[in-house]
Structures are given as C-alpha cells and as structure tokens.
N, C-alpha and C positions, 0 to 999 in steps of 0.2 A: 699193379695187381689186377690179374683181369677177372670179372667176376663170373661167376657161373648161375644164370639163373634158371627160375624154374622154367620149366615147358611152356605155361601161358606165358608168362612177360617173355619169353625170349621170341614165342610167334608174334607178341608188341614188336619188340626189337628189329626184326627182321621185314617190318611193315617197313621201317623211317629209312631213306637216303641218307648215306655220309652228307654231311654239312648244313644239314636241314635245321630249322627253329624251330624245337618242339617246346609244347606247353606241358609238361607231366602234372594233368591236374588228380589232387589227392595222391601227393608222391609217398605219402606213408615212410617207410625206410629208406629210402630212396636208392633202392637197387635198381631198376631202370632206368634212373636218371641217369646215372651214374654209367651206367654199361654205353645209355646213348651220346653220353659225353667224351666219354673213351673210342667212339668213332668219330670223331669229329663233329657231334652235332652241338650247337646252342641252344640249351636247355635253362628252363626255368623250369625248376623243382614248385609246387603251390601245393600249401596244403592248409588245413584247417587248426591243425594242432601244431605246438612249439614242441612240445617233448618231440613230437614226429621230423621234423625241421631240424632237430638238434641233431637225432640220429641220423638225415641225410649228409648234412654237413659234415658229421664227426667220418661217415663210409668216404666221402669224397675228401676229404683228407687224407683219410687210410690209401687211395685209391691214386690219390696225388694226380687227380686230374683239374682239368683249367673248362674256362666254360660253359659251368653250370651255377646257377644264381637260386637262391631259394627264397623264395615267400610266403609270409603268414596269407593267408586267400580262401576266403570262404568262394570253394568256384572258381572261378574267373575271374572273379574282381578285382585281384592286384595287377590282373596281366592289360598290359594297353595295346587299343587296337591295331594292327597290323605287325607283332611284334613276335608272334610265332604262324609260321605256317599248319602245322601238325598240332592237333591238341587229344593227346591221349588220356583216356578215363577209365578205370580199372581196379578191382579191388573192393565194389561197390555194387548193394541191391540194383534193382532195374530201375526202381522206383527213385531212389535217390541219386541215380546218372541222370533220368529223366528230369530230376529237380535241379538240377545244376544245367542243364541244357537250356530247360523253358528260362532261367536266370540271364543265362549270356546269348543268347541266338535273337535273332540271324544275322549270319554273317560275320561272326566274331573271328573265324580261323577259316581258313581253306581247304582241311580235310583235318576230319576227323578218327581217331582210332577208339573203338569201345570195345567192350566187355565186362557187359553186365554180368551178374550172380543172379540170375533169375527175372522172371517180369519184362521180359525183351519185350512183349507187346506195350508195355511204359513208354520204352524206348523209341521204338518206332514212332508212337502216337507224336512226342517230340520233336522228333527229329519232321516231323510232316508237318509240323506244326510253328515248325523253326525255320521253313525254306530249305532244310537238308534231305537229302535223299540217298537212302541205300544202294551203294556201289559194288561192293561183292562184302560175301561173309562166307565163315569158315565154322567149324564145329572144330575144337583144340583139346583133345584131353590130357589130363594132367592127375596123377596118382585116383585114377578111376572116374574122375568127374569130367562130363562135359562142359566147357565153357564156350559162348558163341563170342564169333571174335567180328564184329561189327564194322568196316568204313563206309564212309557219308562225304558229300560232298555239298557242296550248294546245288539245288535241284530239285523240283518236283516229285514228290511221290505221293500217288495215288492212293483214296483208302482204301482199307482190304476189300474185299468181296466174302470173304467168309470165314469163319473159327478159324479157319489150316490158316489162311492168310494172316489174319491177325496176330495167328502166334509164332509164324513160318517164313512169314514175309513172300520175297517172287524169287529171290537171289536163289535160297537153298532150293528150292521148290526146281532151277533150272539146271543149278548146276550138280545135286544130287552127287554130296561128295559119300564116300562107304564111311565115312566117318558118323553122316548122320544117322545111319538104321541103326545103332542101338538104341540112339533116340527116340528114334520112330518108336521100334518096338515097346519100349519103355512106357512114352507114353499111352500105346495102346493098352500094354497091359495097366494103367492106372484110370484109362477113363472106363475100361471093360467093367474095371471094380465098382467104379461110384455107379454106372450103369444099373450093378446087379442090388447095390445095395437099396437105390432107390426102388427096384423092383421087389425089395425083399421087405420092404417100410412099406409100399403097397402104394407109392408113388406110380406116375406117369414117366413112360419116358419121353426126353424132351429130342424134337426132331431135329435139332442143331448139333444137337453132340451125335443121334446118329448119322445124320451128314458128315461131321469132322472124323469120327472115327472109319466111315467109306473111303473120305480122302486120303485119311493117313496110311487105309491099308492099300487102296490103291497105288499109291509114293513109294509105300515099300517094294508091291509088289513089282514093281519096272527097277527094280536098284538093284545092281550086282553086287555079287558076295565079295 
C-alpha cells in the first residue's frame, strides 16, 4: 500500500537516501515513518503519546512494511547514540523543536531534518547552541502555508548580525529561492502595520525594525518573479 503524503512530509521524504537510519522524532500517525520504510530505510518511529504510537503501528500494518520500530520518547530519549544517522522533526512549534534539540545535542545524530511551525529564530538559537549548523533550507508550501524546511549538520554557525538574520538566517538570504517573496512580502506587509500602529498610539519608531524592513525590501527587491 503505498502512501501519498502531504507536500511538506513528502519534501521530508525526499531529503532521506534509500537505506539510511532515520530517527522520526514526534512520528505522530506515522505516515512518514512509514512511507521512509517503504524505501528501504531503518526507522524508529518516537513519539510522546501511546494513542499516537498505536496509530503508527496499526498504518505500518496496514502498509505491511518491515523496519520500522516505534517508541514511547519524550525526544530523543529512547533513541541510543549512534543508532540513526538522520533525525527528522516536524509537526511542531519552533519553540518546542528547539526544546527537544537543547535535550539531545550535540552530537546525538549526523544530520538533521526540521520544520518548524513558526519561531525558526528558536530554532536556530539551538541548533548554534548545540554545535549544529545550518546547511541549506527551503520554503515548502503546502495548502497556502509556508513551512521552512531546515537541514543541520554538526558545525559552527555564527550569530546573526541582525533582525533579517535572526529571522532568515544566511542560507535563504543566498540562495533566494521564488518561493520565498511571498514571505517576504507578507512579512513586510505585517511589520508596515505594527510600524503604523505604534505611530498611531504616538509611539516612537524603533530603528531595528526600520533596518529589518530596508533589508527585507532590499531581498525582495534582487529576487525574480
């Protein structure tokens, strides 16, 4: 039974090599596990919840694939060291990828896949924080929403230089996929507002958000349609 997932997990999917060890940490229903099993890779399914664990199990039945192993796992914690090369995260605020990272790092896996639901600057702070370092990232959408789709490796990464960095990182900043200006634009039009509103409260404006919003149109403005 082969599965069809959605647009972000199948851009997960397409990250991992046939026969790789992945870690699917927070596998939730375990459709990714499951689809990365079904190419040959060695998965451990981890999650936090049993209900969630039971419905991996009950798909990978359905799916009659061989394996994949699931674990109760706040995190990382059932998984032993050297025991997946790939550890995927996904499904989950920034903030609580980030809490699950600062738990297991450094050095727990080899290469990382993420995508956060927001708070990527979390993320980052983390993964810098962990000895890992931003390798390439992608902007994925998926039924109208962007999701940033994150790998990391072991390696140095520098902290930001400013709001665009912090929230942007270097990767997107070089490789400037068309995927990101709607982003851009998006966020333009949301800091323009808080901008106006503080000027309409009879606030100051503050010189860091006019920097971030020069950079961001600058970014846009070099990016092809």
């Amino acid at each position: 039974m082969p599965l069809i997932l959605s647009v972000r997990l199948q851009a997960l999917a397409d990250r991992v090599p046939r026969g790789e060890a992945v870690a699917d940490i927070g596998c939730d229903h375990g459709r990714l596990s499951v689809c990365l099993a079904q190419k040959g890779c060695k998965v451990v399914a981890c999650d936090i919840s049993e209900p969630s664990l039971a419905k991996a199990r009950a798909l990978r039945e359905r799916a009659g694939v061989s394996g994949m192993e699931t674990r109760l796992s706040d995190g990382f914690s059932a998984l032993r060291p050297g025991e997946a090369h790939t550890a995927v995260i996904s499904g989950m605020g920034g903030a609580t990828v980030a809490q699950i990272l600062r738990a297991a790092l450094p050095g727990q896996v080899e290469r990382l896949l993420l995508m956060p639901h927001g708070e990527v600057f979390r993320v980052y702070e983390a993964l810098a924080d962990g000895g890992y370092a931003v390798t390439d990232e992608d902007i994925i959408w998926d039924a109208g929403r962007p999701y940033r789709l994150l790998e990391a490796h072991p390696g140095h990464m520098r902290p930001p230089e400013d709001e665009f960095e912090r929230q942007f990182g270097t990767v997107l900043p070089a490789k400037r996929p068309r995927e990101w200006k709607p982003v851009l634009e998006r966020e333009i039009r949301l800091r323009q507002a808080a901008l106006a509103a503080r000027a309409r409260a009879g606030l100051p404006a503050e010189p860091q958000e006019e920097a971030y919003l020069d950079r961001c149109r600058e970014v846009l403005a070099c990016m092809k349609d």
